[in-house]
N, C-alpha and C positions, 0 to 999 in steps of 0.2 A: 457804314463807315467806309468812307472810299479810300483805296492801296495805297501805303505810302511809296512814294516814287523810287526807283532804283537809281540810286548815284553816275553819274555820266560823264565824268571831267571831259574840261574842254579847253580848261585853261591851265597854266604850270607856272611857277615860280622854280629857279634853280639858284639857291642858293650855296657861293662861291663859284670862282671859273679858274679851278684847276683842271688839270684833268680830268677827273670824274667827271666834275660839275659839266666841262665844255662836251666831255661826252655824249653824258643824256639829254642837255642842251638841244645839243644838233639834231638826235638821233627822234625826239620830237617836235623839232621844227621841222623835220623831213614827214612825219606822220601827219602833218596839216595840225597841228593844236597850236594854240596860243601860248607862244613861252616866252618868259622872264628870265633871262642872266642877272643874276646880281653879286655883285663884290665890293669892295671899298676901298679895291684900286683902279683906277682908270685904266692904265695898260693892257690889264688885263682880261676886261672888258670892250675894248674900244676893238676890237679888229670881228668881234662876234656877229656885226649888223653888218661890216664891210671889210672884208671882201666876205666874209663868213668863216664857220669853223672849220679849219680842214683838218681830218684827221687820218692818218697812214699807220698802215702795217696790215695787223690782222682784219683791221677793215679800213676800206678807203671812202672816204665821204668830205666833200666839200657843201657846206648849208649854214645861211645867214639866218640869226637867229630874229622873231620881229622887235624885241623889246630888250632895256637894258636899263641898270640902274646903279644908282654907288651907293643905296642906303635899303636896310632891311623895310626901315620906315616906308619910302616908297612904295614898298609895295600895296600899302595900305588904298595905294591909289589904282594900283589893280583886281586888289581881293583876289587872287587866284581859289580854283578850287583848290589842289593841291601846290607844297611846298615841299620839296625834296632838298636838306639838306645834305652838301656838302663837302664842306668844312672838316678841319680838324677839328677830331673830338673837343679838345681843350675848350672851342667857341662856341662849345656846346649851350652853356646856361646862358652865355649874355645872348647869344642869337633867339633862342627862346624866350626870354624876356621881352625883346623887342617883336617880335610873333603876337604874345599877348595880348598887345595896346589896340592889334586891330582883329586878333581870331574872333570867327563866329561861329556857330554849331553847325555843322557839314563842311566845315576846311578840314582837311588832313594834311600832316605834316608827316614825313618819313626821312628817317633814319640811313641815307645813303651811304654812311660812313663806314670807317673801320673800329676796332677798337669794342670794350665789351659793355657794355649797358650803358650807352648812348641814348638809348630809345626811353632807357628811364628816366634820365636829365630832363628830356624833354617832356615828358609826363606828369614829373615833379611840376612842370610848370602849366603845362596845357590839359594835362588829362588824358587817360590811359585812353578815354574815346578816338579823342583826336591823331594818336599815333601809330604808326606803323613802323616798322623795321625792317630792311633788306639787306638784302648778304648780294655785294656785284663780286662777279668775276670774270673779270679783265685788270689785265696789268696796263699801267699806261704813265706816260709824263711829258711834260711842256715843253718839245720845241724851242718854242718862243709862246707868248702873248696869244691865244688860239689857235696854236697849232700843235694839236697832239699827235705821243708815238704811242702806238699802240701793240705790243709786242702782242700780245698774247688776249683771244678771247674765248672763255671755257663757258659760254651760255648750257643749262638758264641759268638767270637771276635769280634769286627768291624773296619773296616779298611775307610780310604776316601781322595781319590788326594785332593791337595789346590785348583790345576789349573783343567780345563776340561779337558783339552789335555791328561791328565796322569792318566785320567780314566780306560782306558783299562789296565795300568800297575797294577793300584790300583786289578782292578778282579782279575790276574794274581795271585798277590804278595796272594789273600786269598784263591785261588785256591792251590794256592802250601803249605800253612801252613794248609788248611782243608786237603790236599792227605797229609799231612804227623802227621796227627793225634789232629790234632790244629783246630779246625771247628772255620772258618771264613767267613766273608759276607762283601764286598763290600756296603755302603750305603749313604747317601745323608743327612743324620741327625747326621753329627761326633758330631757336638758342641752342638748340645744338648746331645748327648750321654755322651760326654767329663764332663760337668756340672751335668747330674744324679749320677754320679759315682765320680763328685771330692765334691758335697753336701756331702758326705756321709763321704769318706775321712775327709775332712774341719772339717765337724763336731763333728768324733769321734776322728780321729787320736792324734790331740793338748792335747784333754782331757786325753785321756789313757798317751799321753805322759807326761804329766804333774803331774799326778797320778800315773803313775809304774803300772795301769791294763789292763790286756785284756780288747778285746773290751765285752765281754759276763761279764765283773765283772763291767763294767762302765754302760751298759745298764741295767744291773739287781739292782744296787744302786739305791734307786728313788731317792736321790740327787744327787749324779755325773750325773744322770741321764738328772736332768734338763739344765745342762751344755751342754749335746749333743744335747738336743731337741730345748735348746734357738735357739744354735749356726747353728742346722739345720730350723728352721724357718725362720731365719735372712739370710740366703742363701737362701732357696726359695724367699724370697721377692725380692732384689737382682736378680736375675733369671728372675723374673717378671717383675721389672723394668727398663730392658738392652730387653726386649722381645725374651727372648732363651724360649725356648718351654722345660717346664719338663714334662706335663703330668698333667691331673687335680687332677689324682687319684697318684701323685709323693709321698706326704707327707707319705701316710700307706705302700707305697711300703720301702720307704727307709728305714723304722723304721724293718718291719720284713726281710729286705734284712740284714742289719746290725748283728741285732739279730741272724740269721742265721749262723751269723761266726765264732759262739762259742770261745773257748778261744782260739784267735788267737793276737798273739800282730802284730800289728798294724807296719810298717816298722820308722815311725816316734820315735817310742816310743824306737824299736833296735838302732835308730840310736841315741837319746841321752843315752841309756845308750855302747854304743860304745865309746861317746864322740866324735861323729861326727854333722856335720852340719844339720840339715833336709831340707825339701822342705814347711817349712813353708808359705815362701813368693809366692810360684806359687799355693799354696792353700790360707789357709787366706788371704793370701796379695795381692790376686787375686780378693777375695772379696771384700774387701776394696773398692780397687781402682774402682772395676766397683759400686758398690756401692756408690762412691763420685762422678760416673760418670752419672749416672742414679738420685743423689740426696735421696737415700736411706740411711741411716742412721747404720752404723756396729757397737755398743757399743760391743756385745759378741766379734765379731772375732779382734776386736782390741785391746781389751784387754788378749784374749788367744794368739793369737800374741805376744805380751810384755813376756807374761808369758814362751813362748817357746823361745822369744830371750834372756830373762833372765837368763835361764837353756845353752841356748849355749855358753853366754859371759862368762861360769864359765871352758869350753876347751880350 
């Protein structure tokens, strides 16, 4: 019986071109691979092939990306090995949906999002095989139209199959975004990592949005203040009581992680004053739910909840 082959991407689809998306975008067109921007507005696509994506701050890089597209469909016409959503959570199912019409057995699709079981939306639809999940960390947002700020980048990445099978794809897929400037790791602890990083989110994100501050104007308030810290307590318990492992020493990490990101606003906070929908519900509403699941009690995040659907029912 001759070896089955080891997985090799060589090609990428990047589905959305916000930040994130123009990120990793670039950051493999700089590695030599064949990548795909895709989004369903023009603008925001159009500047990715010419002049290219330029991205400043914690890293600087100007790189034109080869390929672009306004429909998921499309890509049916590249077949990429790999698909890296992302998108906010929310477009989660319908993007996967349209995935469907042309996946074939050896695409992977991953979870480049924020927000807490994302990776199973996608699974629901494609199959634990096909999926993957990453935890990025880098702060960043739009300029304009491809051109990202990039305040802050705490590499690695981390990346992790659903299924075992799709292990070795999963090493692959971090090997090819570490060679092209992206340092990534392969690891065995996605969902807690996913939960360190969406506490954080959860906690600040509603508040700033809800307020109009950075997160360095929310943290330095000692009253707004007590807003992020309820709302980050109340998710560690949570946390605890579902048995996701943060860390004994999570609480002071996440405070001076936060802290750290000086005045950076918060995508939640862009996206109401856009007058767009946020990812409230696969943060808070993530909370919630595992917390009425565990019998833990969410008065904070149920109530900033309200607070952020308040402010959307007004688009």
């Amino acid at each position: 019986m001759s070896k089955k082959s080891e997985f090799d991407p060589r090609s990428f689809a990047v589905i959305g071109a916000g930040p994130v998306g123009c990120i990793v975008a670039a950051f493999l067109a700089k590695g030599g691979y064949d990548v795909t921007l895709c989004d369903v507005v023009p603008d925001l696509i159009k500047p990715a092939t010419d002049p290219g994506i330029i991205i400043e701050g914690a890293e600087n890089l100007q790189q034109a990306v080869p390929k672009t597209c306004l429909s998921v469909d499309d890509l049916a016409d590249h077949v990429p090995d790999v698909i890296f959503l992302t998108v906010k959570a929310n477009a989660t199912p319908l993007i996967a949906s349209a995935i469907e019409s042309f996946y074939k057995d050896g695409m992977y699709v991953i979870s480049w999002q924020n927000g807490i079981d994302t990776e199973l939306e996608l699974a629901n639809i494609l199959g634990k095989k096909a999926v993957l999940r990453g935890v990025v960390n880098y702060g960043c947002g739009l300029a304009k139209p491809g051109h990202v700020l990039m305040p802050f980048h705490h590499a690695p990445h981390f990346i992790q199959e659903l299924d075992p099978e799709s292990g070795q794809a999963a090493q692959a897929i971090a090997q090819a975004l570490t060679k092209s400037g992206l340092a990534t790791e392969r690891t065995d602890n996605i969902i807690s990592m996913v939960w360190r990083k969406s506490v954080m989110n959860a906690s600040s994100n509603p508040v700033c949005a809800v307020t109009g501050m950075t997160l360095a104007q929310a943290l330095n308030d000692p009253i707004v203040f007590e807003a992020v810290d309820d709302l980050a307590k109340e998710c560690i318990k949570v946390a605890r009581g579902n048995e996701i492992s943060l860390g004994w020493d999570y609480y002071p990490y996440c405070m001076n992680y936060m802290k750290s990101a000086g005045h950076h606003k918060p995508s939640m906070l862009m996206d109401i004053e856009a007058g767009r929908r946020t990812e409230i519900d696969y943060l808070n509403g993530k909370v919630i739910e595992y917390g009425r699941q565990a019998g833990v009690p969410t008065p904070c995040h149920t109530a900033i909840r309200s607070y952020v659907k308040g402010l959307e029912s007004k688009f």
